[in-house]
Each structure stands twice: as structure tokens, then as C-alpha cells.
C-alpha positions as CSV (number, residue, x, y, z in Angstrom):
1,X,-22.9,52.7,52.2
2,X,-20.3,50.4,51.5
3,X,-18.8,48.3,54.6
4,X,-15.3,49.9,54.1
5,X,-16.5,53.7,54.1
6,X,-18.4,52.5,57.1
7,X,-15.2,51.6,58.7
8,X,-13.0,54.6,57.9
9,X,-16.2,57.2,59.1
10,X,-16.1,54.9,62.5
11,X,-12.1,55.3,62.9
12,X,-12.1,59.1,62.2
13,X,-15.1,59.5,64.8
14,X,-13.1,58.1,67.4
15,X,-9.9,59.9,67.0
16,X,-10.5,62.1,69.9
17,X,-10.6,59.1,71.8
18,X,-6.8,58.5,71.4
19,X,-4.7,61.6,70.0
20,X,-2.9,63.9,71.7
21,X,-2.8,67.7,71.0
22,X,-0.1,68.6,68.5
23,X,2.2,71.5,67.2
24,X,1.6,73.1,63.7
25,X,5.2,71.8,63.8
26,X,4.4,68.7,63.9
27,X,1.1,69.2,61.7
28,X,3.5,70.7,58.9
29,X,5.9,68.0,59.2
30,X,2.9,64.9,58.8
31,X,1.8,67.1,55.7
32,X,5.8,66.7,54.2
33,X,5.1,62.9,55.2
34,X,2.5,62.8,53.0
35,X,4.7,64.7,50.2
36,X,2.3,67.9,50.4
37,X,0.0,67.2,48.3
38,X,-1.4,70.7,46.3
39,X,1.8,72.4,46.3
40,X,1.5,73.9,43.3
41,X,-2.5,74.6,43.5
42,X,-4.0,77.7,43.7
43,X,-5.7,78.2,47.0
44,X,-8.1,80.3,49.1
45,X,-7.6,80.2,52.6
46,X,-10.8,81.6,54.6
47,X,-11.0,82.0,58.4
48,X,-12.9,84.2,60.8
49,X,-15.9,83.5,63.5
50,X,-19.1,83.4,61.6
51,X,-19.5,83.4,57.6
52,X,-16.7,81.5,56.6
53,X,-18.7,78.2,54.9
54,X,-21.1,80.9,53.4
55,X,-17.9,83.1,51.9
56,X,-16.4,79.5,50.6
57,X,-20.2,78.9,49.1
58,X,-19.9,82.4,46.9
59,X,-16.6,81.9,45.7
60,X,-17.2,78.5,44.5
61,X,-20.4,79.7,42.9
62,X,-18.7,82.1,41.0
63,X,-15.4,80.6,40.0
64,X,-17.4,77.2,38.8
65,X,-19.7,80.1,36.9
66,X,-17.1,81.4,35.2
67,X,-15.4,77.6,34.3
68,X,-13.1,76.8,36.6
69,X,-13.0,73.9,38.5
70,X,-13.4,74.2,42.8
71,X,-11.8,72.2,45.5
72,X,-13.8,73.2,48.9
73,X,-12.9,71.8,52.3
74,X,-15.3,73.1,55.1
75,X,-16.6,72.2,58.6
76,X,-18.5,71.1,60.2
77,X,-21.1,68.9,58.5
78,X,-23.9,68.5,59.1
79,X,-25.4,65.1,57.9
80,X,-22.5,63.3,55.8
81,X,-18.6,63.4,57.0
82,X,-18.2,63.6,53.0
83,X,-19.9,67.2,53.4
84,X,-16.4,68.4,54.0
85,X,-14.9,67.6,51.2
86,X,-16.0,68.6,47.9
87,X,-15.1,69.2,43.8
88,X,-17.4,71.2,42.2
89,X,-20.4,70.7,44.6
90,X,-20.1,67.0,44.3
91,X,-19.5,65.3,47.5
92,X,-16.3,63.0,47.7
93,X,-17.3,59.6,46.9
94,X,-17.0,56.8,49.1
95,X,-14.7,54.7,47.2
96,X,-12.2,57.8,46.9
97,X,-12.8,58.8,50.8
98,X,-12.0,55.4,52.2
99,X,-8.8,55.7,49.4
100,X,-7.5,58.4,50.7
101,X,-8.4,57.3,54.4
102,X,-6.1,54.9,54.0
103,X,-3.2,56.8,52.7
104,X,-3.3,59.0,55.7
105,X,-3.7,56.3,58.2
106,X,-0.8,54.1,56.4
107,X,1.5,57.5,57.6
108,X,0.6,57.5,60.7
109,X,2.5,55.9,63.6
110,X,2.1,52.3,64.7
111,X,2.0,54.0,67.8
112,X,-0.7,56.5,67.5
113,X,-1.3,58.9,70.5
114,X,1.8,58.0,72.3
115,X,5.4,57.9,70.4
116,X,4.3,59.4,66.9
117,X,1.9,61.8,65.6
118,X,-1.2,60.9,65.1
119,X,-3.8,63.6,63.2
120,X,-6.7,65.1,65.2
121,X,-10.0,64.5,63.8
122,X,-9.7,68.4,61.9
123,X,-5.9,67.2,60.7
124,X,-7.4,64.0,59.8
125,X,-10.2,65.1,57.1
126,X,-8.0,67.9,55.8
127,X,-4.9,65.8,54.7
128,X,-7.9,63.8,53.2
129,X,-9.1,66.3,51.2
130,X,-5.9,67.7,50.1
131,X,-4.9,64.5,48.9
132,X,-8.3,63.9,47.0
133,X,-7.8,67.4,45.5
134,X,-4.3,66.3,44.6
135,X,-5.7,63.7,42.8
136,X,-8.8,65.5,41.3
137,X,-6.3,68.9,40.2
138,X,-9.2,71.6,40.5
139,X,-8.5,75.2,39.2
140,X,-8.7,76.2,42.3
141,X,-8.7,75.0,46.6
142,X,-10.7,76.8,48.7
143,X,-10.0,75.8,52.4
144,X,-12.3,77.2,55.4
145,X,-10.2,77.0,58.8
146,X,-11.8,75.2,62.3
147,X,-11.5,76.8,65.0
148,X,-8.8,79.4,64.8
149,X,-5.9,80.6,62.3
150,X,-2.6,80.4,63.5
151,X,-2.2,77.2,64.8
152,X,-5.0,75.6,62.3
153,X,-4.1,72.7,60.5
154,X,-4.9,73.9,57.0
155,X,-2.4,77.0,58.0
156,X,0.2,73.9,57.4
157,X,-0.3,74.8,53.6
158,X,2.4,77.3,52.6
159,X,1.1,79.5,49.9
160,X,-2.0,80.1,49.5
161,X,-2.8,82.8,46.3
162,X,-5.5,85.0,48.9
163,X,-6.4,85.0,52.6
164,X,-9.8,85.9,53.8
165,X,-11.0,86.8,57.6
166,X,-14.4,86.9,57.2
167,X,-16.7,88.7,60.7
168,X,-14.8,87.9,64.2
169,X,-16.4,87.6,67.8
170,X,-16.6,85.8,70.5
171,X,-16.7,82.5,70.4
172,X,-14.7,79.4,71.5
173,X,-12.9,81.9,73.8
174,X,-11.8,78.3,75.9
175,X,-9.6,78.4,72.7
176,X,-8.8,81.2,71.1
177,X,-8.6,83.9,74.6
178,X,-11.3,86.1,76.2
179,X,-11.2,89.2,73.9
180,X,-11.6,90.2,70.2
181,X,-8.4,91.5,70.0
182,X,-7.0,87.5,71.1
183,X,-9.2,86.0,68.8
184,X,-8.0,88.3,66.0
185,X,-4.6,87.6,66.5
186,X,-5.6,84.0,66.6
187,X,-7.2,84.3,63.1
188,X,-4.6,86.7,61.7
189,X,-2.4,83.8,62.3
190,X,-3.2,82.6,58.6
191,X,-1.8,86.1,57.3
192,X,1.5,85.2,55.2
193,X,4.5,87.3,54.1
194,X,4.0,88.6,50.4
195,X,-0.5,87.2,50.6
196,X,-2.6,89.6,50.2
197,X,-5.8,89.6,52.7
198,X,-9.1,90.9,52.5
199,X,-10.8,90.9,55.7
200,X,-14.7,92.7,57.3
201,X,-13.7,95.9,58.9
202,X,-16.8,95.9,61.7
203,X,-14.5,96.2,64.6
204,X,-11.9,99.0,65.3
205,X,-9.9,96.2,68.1
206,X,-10.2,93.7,65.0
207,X,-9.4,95.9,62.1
208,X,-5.9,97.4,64.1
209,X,-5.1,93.8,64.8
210,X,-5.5,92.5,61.8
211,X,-3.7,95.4,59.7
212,X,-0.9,94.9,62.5
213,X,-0.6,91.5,61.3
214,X,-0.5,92.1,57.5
215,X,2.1,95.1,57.9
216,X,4.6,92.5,59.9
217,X,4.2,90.4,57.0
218,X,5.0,92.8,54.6
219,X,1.6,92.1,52.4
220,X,-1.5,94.1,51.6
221,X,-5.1,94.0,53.0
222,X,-8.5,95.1,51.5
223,X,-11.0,96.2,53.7
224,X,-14.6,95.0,53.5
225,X,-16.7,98.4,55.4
226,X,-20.8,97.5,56.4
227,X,-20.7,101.8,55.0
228,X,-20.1,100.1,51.2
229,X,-23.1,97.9,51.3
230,X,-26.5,98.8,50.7
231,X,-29.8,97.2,50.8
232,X,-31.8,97.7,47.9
233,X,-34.9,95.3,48.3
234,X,-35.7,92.0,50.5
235,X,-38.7,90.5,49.3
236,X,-39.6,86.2,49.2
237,X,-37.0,86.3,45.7
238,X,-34.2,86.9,48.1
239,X,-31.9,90.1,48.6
240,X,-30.6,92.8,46.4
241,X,-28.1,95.0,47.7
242,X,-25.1,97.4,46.3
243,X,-21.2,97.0,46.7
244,X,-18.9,99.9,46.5
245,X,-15.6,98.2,46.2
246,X,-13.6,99.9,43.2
247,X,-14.0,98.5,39.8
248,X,-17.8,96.9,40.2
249,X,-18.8,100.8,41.3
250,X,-22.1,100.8,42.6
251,X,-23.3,97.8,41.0
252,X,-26.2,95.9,42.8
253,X,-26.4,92.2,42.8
254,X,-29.3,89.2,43.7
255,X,-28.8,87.2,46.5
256,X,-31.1,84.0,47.1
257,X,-31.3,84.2,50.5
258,X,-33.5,86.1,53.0
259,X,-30.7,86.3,55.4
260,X,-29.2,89.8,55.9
261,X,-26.0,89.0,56.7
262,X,-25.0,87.4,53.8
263,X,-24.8,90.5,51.8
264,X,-21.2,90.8,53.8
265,X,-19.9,87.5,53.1
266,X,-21.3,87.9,49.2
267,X,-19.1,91.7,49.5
268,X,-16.3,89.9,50.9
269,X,-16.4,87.4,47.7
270,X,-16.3,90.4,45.5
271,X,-13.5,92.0,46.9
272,X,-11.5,88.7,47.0
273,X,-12.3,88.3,43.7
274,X,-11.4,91.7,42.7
275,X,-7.8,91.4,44.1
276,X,-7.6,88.1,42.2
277,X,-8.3,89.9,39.1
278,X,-5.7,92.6,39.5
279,X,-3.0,89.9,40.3
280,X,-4.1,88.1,36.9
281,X,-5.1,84.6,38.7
282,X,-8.8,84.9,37.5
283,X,-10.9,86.3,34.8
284,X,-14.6,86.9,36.2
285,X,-16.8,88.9,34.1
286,X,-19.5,90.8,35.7
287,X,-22.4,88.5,34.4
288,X,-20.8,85.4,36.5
289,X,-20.1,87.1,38.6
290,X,-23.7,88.0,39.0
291,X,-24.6,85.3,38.2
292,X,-22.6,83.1,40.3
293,X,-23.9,85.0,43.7
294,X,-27.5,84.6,42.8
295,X,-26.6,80.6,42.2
296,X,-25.2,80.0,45.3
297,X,-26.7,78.3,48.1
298,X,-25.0,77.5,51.9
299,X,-27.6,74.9,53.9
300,X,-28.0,75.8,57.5
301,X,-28.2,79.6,56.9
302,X,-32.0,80.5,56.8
303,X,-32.7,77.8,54.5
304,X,-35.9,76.9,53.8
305,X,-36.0,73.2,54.1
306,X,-40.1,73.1,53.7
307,X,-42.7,75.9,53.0
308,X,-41.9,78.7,55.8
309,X,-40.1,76.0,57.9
310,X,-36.5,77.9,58.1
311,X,-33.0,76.5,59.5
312,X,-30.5,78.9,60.3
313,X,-26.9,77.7,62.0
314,X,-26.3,81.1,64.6
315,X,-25.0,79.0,67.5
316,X,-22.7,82.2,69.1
317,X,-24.2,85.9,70.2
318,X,-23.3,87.8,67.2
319,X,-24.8,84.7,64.9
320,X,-27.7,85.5,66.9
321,X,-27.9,88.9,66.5
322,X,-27.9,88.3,62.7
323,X,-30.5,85.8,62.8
324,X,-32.8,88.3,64.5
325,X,-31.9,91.0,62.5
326,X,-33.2,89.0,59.0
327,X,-35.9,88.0,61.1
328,X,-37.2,91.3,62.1
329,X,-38.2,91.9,58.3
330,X,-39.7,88.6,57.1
331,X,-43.3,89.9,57.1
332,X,-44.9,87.3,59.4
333,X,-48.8,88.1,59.4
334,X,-49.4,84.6,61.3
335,X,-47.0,84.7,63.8
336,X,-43.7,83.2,64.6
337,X,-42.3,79.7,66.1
338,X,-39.1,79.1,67.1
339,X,-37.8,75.6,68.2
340,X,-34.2,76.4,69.9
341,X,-31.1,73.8,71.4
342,X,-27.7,74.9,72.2
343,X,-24.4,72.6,73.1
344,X,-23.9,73.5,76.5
345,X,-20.2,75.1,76.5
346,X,-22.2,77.9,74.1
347,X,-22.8,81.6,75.5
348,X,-26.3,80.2,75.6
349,X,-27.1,82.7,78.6
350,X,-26.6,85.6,76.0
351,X,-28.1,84.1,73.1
352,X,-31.4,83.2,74.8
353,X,-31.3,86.8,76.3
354,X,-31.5,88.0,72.7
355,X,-34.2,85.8,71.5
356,X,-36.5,86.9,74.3
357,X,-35.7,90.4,74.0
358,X,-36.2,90.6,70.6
359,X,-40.1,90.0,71.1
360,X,-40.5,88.5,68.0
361,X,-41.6,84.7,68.5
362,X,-45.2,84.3,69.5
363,X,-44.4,80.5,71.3
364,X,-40.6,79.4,72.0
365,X,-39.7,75.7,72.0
366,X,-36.8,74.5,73.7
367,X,-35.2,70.6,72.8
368,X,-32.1,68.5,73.5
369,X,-29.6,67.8,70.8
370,X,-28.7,64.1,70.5
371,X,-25.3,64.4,71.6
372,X,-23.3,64.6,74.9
373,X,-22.5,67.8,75.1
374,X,-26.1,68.9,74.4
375,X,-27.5,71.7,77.1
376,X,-30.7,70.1,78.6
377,X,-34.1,71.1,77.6
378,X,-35.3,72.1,81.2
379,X,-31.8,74.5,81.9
380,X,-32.3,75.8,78.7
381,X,-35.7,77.1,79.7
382,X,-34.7,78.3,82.8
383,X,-32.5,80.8,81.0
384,X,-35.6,82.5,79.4
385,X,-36.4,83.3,82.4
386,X,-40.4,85.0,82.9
387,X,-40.6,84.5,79.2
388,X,-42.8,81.4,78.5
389,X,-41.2,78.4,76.8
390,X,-42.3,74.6,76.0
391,X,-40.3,72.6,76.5
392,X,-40.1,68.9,74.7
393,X,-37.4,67.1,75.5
394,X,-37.4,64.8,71.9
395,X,-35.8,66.7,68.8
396,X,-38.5,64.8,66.8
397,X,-41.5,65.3,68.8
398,X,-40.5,69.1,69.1
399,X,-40.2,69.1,65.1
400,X,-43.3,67.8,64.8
401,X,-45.3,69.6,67.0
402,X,-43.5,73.0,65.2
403,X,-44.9,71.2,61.6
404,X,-48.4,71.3,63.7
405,X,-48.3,75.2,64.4
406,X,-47.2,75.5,61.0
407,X,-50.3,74.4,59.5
408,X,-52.1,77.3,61.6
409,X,-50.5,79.8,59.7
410,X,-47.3,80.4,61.7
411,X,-43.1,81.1,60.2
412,X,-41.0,78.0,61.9
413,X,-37.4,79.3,62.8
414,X,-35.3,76.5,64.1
415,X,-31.7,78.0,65.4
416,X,-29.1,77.7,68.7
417,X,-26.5,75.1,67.1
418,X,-25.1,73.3,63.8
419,X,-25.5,70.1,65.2
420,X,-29.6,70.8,65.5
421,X,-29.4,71.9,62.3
422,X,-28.2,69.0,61.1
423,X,-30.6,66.5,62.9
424,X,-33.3,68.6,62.2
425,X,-32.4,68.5,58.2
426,X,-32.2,64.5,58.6
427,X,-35.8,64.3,60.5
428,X,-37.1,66.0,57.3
429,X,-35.2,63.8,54.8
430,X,-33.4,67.0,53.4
């Protein structure tokens, strides 16, 4: 790493440090400073609670399969900051990133934080990328939102060709308010006039919200229903399952993932890239298309980083609930390990709950993230209650003593946040 990359990566880490929360008016007006880059791009603009990297995975899979070139700016990461921002799978480069560092930090203020705006962290590595994009001219953007929608700083860009809400619940509720039907307005918030949307119907609350939203824009949405997707086989290949949406009638498609859930995110590709095709912005055959979904690959959802050693990112109760729910059908003769951490603003009363009703981990692990606002090992285990845990308070020492038990025979499952993910992926060099 170059001393300069070094430099801008310790800069943007310590934003929070100094910046003050500010308006999407004041977000929109920064991204005029910077004379909005990617006006004139084609983008997809993907928000929602959990799936949103693994929908912006598929459609870069596919559109790259069928020759275009892909712009993708997603969050969080979870080993390099250059994760985030991407052109065709290849990370930004560190001579580029510290480039276009400085062209957003020579807009800013000389009074950062207290007269002028100053970007959050988020606003910070999105003008980034917009400008690198700007400079790079893919086909296509595809931009996954933080937190929300509405007041999310990639909603600064104005036209985007498709929105996407991928599966909403509850999470960050400090945030985003106390029910679904907040959060979905919250999300909903990317909805623009004349867009169309195609959003997972799995909630009446969400679906009425949402569809409220898109009428008072005067656009169209396309419903993604769990009743037009079927499971056709889930073997150690991956997953085969069918999608009813219109013109690819019936058709079933390869998935290589053991995960469950992602047949919904790979449906809610297809659709997008259905109303695409009807609007004459893309030309997808069925064979990339097929292609393209059986290509794709998301780390941190049930990746196998070694031999039966699995990673997967659910780090909110629904997350968790998928997690299980792939889980449940993996075939384990040997048994099952599971080595769990959880940041502690997370529902992790609820999530743990789940894990030890489920019944399906012979020995539980509990560790504490390397970070501040980890949960601690022993509170953690407190929440399991009169179900046995072990607890090791050292990520690495935990890792290794899963490895161990892996050697006897047993499936590893390591789950509760991105941010173990991510340490766990750079204890094992992957």
C-alpha cells in the first residue's frame, strides 16, 4: 500500500470524528459542487434491509455476461475500503482512489464540520466512486443504498433508469422508526416520478407502502411474490429453483450458493432485468442470463471460505431466520459448530433466541469483535440462556479452536455481524 492511499483510508476513517449530520439538501448541492458526475449514466439504484449487495452481485454478473461494462458501489466492506467501489469486479486501484480522494476533499470547506459541509463517511466514498465511474464511463452504475432511502446520499443522483427494494425488516430502527411500515417509507424514499420499481412483495404493511409510494410518483412497480419461486433441488452444486415472472415462464435457473434466500434476490434480478428489456435499455438473452446467475458470487453470504468452514453476514432477526432456514437442509451427518458475535446496538436478544431455538448447533461459540461497539463475549452468552455456550473471548483463538472441531467431522457456521465476517475472512487469508 502506497503511503498516499494510506493517508486518504486514515482521513475517511476519521470523518465521524468531525462532521455534522447533513440534509439531502445539502448532499445534493456538494454533488452539483462536484459538477455531478454520471449525469448522463445509466444507473441502478438498489435499497432495502437485507439482500441488497447480493441483488447488486446478480445484476453485475449478468450485465458483464452479456458485455456490458458494470459500475458497483456497495457497503459495507469487509476487508479493503476499496471493496466499495468497483468496475467490472476489479477493485478501484489505489492510485485512482487517493485521485479521486482528493478531488472530493479539495471541495470541501476549509472549515469542515463547522461553517461548510463536509461529507459523512457514506457521502464521502460515494462522491468517490461516482467520480471514478465518471472517469471509467461503464455501461452501466449500480448503486446499493446505506442505511435508508429517502434521505440516502446516493438518492442525491437524479435519474436513475430502475429502482429496486429488495426484502425489508427491522433493523437500524434508531434510524429509520420502530415499524415496517416507517422503514418502508424510509426505503420508498428512492422511488422517483416517471422510475419504474421492482420491489419483494413478503409483507402486506410493506407492499401497501411501497405501492403508495410509486402511485404518488406517478411510476410503475413489479412485484417480486416468494408464491413465483420454486425450489427445485439443493445439493453441494448449489441451488436450482423456478421463476414465474412473465416472459422467462417457468424457466429454472443454477445458483452457486447453498443459501436459500438468494433464490429472492437472484428473482428480483430477473424481474429488474425484464423491465429493462421492455424499456429497450438492455439486451439479455436467456443463456447470460443463466449464465450470469450461476457466475455470480457475494462473500459473506454462506461462503465457503475453507472445506465446510461457512461465513454468512445475517447480523438482524430476519437475516437470521434465513441463515437458519439454509441451514436446516445442509445434510450435516457430523454435527454442527457455530462461532457467533454481534455489535451490541443489534437485536441480539432475538437473534440468539433463534439460534437456540432452532436446535441445530451441537456446540455454540460466542467471541468479541475487535471494535468498540462489539457486544462482549460473556453478555452475549448470558443471552442463550440454559443453552450451553463457550465462550473465548479472542476472535482468533475462537477461529481456531472452530478449525479444531472441524477436523472431527463437524459443519463450522460463523454468523451475528459483517464486521466478524470480515475479521474472520482476514484470519484465514481469504
Amino acid at each position: 500500500m502506497t503511503q498516499a492511499f494510506l493517508e486518504a483510508q486514515e482521513y475517511i476513517n476519521h470523518i465521524p470524528k468531525f462532521v455534522k449530520k447533513n440534509t439531502m439538501q445539502d448532499t445534493r448541492a456538494f454533488y452539483g459542487r462536484l459538477s455531478c458526475p454520471c449525469k448522463d449514466n445509466k444507473v441502478i439504484h438498489v435499497a432495502g434491509t437485507n439482500g441488497k449487495g447480493s441483488v447488486c452481485a446478480y445484476l453485475q454478473s449478468v450485465l458483464m455476461e452479456a458485455g456490458y461494462s458494470v459500475g458497483m458501489f456497495t457497503s459495507p466492506h469487509l476487508v479493503d475500503i476499496r471493496e466499495r467501489i468497483r468496475v467490472d469486479r476489479e477493485l478501484i486501484p489505489e492510485e485512482d482512489f487517493v485521485a479521486v480522494f482528493e478531488q472530493v476533499r479539495g471541495s470541501c470547506g476549509k472549515n469542515a464540520g463547522e461553517n461548510d459541509y463536509h461529507p459523512s463517511y457514506f457521502e464521502f466514498l460515494y462522491f468517490m466512486a461516482m467520480l471514478y465511474f465518471d472517469k471509467r464511463h461503464p455501461d452501466f452504475i449500480i448503486l446499493e443504498t446505506g442505511l435508508g432511502g429517502r434521505l440516502d446520499a446516493t438518492n442525491s443522483f437524479h435519474s436513475p433508469c430502475i429502482s429496486i427494494i429488495t426484502e425489508i425488516g427491522l433493523d437500524h430502527t434508531e434510524y429509520l422508526g420502530e415499524t415496517l411500515e416507517e422503514i418502508a417509507a424510509e426505503k420508498a424514499g428512492i422511488v422517483k416520478k416517471g422510475i419504474p420499481l421492482v420491489y419483494f412483495a413478503k409483507n402486506k404493511i410493506v407492499s401497501e407502502r411501497i405501492e403508495k409510494s410509486v402511485k404518488r410518483a406517478e411510476s410503475k412497480a413489479f412485484s417480486v411474490k416468494a408464491e413465483d419461486i420454486g425450489l427445485k433441488n439443493c445439493d453441494k452444486k448449489g441451488i436450482d429453483f423456478s421463476y414465474y415472472s412473465g416472459y422467462y415462464k417457468y424457466s429454472t435457473f443454477h445458483l452457486s450458493t447453498k443459501a436459500l434466500y438468494q433464490q429472492e434476490n437472484a428473482a428480483l434480478c430477473i424481474r429488474a432485468l425484464e423491465v429493462l428489456g421492455e424499456m429497450g435499455k438492455v439486451t439479455v438473452s436467456e443463456q447470460c442470463l443463466r449464465k450470469g446467475l450461476a457466475d455470480a458470487r457475494w462473500e459473506g453470504r454462506m461462503e465457503e471460505i475453507l472445506p465446510e468452514v461457512y461465513l454468512d453476514g445475517a447480523h438482524n432477526p430476519d437475516g437470521m431466520e434465513a441463515f437458519l432456514k439454509s441451514v436446516r437442509v445442509d445434510g450435516a451427518a457430523a454435527g454442527r459448530i457455530l462461532l457467533y458475535s454481534s455489535l451490541a446496538e443489534k437485536a441480539c436478544g432475538e437473534m440468539v433466541r433463534k439460534i437456540a431455538d432452532a436446535g441445530l448447533f451441537q456446540e455454540i461459540i460466542v467471541t468479541k469483535i475487535d471494535s468498540p461497539r462489539a457486544a462482549g463475549a460473556q453478555e452475549l452468552a448470558e443471552l442463550f440462556g440454559k443453552k450451553s455456550v463457550t465462550i473465548i473471548e479472542d476472535l482468533k483463538e475462537a477461529f481456531e479452536y472452530c478449525l479444531h472441531k472441524k477436523a472431527a467431522g463437524m459443519k463450522v457456521y460463523i454468523t451475528g455481524s459483517l464486521y466478524l465476517i470480515g475479521q474472520v475472512k482476514e484470519l484465514s487469508g481469504r
